[in-house]
N, CA, C and O atoms as a GROMACS GRO file, in nm:
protein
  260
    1UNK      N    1   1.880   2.521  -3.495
    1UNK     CA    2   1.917   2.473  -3.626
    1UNK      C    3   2.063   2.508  -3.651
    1UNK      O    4   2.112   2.619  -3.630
    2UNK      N    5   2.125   2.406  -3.697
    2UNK     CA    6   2.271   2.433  -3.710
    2UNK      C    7   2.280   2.497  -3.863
    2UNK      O    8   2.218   2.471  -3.966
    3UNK      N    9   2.402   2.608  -3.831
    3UNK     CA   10   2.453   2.674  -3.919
    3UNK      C   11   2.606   2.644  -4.022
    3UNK      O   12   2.712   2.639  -3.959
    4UNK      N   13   2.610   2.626  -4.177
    4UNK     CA   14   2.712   2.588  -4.169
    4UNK      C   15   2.730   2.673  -4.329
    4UNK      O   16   2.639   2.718  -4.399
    5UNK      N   17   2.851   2.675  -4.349
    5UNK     CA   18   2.876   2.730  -4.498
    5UNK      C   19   2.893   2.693  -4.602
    5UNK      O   20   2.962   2.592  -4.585
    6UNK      N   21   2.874   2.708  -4.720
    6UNK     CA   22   2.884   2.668  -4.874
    6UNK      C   23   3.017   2.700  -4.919
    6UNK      O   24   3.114   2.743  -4.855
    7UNK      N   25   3.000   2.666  -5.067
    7UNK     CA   26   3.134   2.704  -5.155
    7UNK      C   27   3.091   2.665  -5.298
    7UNK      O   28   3.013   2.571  -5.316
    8UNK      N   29   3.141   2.738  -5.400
    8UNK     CA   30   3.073   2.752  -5.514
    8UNK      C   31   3.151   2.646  -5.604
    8UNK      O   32   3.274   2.645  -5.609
    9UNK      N   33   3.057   2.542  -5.684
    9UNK     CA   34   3.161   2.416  -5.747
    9UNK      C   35   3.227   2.448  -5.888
    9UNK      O   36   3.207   2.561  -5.933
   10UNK      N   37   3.291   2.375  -5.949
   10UNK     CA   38   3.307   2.428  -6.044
   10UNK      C   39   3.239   2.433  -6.183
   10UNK      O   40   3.266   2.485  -6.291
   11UNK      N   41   3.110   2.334  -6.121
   11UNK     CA   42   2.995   2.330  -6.238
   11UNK      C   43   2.891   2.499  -6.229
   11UNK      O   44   2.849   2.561  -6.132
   12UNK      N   45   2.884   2.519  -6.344
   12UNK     CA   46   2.807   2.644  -6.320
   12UNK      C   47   2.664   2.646  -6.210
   12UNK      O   48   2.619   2.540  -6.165
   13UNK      N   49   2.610   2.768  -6.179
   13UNK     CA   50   2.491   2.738  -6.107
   13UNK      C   51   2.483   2.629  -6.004
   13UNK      O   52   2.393   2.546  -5.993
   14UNK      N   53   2.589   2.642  -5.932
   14UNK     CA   54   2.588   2.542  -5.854
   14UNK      C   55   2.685   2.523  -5.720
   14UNK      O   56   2.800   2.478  -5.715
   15UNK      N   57   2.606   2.569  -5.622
   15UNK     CA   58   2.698   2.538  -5.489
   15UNK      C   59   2.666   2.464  -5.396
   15UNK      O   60   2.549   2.429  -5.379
   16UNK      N   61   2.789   2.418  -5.300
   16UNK     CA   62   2.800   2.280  -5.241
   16UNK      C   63   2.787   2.356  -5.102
   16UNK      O   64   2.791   2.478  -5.083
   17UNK      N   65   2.766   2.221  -4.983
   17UNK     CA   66   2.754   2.222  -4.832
   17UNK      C   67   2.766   2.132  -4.755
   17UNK      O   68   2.667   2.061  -4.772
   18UNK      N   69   2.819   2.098  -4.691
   18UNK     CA   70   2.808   1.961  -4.602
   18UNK      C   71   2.748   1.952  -4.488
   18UNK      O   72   2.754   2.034  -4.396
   19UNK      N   73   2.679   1.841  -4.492
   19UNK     CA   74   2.540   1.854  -4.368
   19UNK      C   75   2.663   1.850  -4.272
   19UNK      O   76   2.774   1.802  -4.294
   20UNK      N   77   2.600   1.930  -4.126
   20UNK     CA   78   2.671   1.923  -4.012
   20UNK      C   79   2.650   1.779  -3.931
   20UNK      O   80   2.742   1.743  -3.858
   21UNK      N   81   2.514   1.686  -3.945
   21UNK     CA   82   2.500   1.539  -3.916
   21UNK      C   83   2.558   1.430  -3.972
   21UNK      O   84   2.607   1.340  -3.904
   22UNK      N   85   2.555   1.431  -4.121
   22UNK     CA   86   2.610   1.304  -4.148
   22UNK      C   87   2.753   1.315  -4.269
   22UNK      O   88   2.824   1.220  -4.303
   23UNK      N   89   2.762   1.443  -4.311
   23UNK     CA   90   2.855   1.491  -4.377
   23UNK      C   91   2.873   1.500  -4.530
   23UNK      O   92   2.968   1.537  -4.600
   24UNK      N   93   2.748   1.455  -4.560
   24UNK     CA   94   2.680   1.459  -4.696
   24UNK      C   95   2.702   1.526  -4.764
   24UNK      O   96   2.636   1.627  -4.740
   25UNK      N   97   2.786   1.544  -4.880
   25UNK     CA   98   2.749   1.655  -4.987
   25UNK      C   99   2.602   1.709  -5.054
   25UNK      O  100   2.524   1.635  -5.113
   26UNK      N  101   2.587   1.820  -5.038
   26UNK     CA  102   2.460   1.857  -5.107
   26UNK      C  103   2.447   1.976  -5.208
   26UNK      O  104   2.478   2.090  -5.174
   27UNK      N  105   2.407   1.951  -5.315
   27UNK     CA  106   2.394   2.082  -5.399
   27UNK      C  107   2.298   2.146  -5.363
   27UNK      O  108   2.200   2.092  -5.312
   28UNK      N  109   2.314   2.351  -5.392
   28UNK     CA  110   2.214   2.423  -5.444
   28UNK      C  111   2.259   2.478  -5.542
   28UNK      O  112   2.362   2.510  -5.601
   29UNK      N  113   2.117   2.481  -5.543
   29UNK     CA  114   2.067   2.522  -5.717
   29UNK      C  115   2.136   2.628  -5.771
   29UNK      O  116   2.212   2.627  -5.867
   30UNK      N  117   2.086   2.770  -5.664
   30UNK     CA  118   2.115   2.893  -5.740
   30UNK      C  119   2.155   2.925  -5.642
   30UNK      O  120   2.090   2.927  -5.538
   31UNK      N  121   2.334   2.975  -5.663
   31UNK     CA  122   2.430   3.009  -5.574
   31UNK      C  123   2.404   3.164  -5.551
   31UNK      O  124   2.404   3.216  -5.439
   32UNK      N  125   2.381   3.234  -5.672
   32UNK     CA  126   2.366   3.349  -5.635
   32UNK      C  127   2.276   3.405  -5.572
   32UNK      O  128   2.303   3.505  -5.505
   33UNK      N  129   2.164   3.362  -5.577
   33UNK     CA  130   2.044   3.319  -5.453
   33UNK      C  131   2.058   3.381  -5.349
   33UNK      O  132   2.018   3.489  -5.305
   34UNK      N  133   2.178   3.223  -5.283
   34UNK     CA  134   2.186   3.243  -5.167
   34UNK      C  135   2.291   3.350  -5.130
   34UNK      O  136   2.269   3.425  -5.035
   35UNK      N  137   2.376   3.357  -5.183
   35UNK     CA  138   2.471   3.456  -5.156
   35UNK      C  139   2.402   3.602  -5.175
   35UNK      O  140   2.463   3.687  -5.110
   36UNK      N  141   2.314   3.642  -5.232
   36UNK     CA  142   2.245   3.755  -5.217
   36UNK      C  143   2.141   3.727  -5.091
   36UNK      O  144   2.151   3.827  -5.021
   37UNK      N  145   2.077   3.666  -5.050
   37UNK     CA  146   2.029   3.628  -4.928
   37UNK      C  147   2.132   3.690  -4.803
   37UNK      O  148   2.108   3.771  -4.713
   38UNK      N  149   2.266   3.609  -4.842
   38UNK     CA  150   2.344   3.601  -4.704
   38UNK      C  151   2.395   3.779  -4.696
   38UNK      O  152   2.423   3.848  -4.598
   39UNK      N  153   2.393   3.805  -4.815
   39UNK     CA  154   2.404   4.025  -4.778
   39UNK      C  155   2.306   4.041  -4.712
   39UNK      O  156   2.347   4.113  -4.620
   40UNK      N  157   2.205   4.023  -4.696
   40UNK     CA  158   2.092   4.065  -4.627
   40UNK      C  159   2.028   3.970  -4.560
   40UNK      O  160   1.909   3.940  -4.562
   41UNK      N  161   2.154   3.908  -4.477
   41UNK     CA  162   2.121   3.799  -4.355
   41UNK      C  163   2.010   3.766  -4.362
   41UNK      O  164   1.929   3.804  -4.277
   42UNK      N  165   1.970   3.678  -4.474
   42UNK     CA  166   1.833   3.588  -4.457
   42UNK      C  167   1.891   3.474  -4.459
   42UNK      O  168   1.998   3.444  -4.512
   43UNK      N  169   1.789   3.382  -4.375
   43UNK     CA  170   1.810   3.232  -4.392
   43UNK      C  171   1.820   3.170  -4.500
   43UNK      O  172   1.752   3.218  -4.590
   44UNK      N  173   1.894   3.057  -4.533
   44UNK     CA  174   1.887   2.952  -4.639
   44UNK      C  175   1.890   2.815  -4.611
   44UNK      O  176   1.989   2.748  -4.580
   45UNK      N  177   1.750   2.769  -4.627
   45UNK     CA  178   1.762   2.676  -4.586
   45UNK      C  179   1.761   2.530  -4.673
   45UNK      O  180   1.674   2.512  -4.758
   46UNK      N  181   1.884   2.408  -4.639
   46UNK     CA  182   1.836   2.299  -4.702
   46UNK      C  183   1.832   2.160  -4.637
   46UNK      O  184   1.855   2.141  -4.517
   47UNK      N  185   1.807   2.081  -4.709
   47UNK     CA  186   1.761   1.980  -4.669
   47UNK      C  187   1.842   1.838  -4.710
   47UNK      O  188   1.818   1.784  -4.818
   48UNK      N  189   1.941   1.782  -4.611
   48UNK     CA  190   2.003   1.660  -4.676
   48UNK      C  191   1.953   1.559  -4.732
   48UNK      O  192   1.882   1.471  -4.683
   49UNK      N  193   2.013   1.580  -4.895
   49UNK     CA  194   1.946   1.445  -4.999
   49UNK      C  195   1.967   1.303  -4.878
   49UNK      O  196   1.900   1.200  -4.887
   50UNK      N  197   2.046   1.321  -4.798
   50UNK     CA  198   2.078   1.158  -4.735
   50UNK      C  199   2.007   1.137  -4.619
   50UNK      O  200   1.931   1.040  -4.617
   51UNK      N  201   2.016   1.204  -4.529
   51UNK     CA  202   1.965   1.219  -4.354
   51UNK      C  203   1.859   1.327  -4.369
   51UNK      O  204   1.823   1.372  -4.260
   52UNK      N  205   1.812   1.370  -4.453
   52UNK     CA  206   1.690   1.452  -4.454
   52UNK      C  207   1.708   1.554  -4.317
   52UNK      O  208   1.606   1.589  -4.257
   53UNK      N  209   1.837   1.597  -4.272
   53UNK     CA  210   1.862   1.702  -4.160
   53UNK      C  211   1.804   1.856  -4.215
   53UNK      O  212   1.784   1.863  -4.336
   54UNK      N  213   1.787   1.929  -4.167
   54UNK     CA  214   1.748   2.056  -4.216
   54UNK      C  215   1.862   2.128  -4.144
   54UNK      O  216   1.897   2.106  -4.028
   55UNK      N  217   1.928   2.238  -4.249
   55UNK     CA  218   2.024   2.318  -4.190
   55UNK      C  219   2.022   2.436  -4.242
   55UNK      O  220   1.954   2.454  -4.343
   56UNK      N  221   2.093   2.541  -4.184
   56UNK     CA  222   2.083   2.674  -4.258
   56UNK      C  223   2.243   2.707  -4.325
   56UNK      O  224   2.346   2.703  -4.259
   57UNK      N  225   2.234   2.740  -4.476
   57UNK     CA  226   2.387   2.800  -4.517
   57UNK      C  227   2.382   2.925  -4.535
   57UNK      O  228   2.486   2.978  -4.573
   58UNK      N  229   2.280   2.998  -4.518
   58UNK     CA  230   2.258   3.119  -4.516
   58UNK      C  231   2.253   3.265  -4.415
   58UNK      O  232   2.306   3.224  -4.311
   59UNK      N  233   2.227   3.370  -4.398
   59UNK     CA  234   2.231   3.468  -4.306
   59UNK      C  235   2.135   3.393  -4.155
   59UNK      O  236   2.066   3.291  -4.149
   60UNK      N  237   2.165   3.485  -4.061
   60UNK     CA  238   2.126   3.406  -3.904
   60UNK      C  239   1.916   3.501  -3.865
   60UNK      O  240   1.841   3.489  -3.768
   61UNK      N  241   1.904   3.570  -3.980
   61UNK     CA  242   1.788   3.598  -4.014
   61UNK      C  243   1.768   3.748  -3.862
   61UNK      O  244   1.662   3.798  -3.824
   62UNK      N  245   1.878   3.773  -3.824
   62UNK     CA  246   1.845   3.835  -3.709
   62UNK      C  247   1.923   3.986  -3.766
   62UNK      O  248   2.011   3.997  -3.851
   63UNK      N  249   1.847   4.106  -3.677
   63UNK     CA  250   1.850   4.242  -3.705
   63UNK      C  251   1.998   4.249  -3.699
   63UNK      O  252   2.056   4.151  -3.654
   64UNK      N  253   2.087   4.380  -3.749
   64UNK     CA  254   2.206   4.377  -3.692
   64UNK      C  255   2.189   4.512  -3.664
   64UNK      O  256   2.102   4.578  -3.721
   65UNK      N  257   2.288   4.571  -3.556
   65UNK     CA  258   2.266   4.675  -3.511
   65UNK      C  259   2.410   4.773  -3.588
   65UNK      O  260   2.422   4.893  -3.564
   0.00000   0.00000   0.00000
C-alpha cells in the first residue's frame, strides 16, 4: 500500500492528500486524528473519492526500535 503525506487546509478541521494513482484531491475529516495517529506510527487510512485507491497518510504501523 502506497504511502503518501497530508497538509492541513485552510478550512478548519480539515486536511488534504493526493492519491498517489490518479492525483485526486481528498479531504480528511479530523486532522488532528491523524496527526496524533502519525506520533504513534499508526496507519491512516483513505480512500479516493475518484479511483476508490486505498492509501495510507499516516504512521507505517511498524515497531521502532
Amino acid at each position: 500500500m502506497k504511502q503518501v503525506g497530508f497538509y492541513f487546509s485552510r478550512a478548519p478541521y480539515e486536511a488534504r492528500s493526493d492519491c498517489p494513482e490518479c492525483g485526486w484531491m481528498n479531504t480528511t475529516s479530523d486532522p488532528m486524528a491523524t496527526f496524533e495517529s502519525i506520533k504513534i506510527n499508526r496507519p491512516v487510512y483513505v480512500q479516493c473519492d475518484h479511483c476508490e485507491t486505498l492509501y495510507n497518510i499516516g504512521g507505517t504501523g511498524e515497531e521502532e526500535d
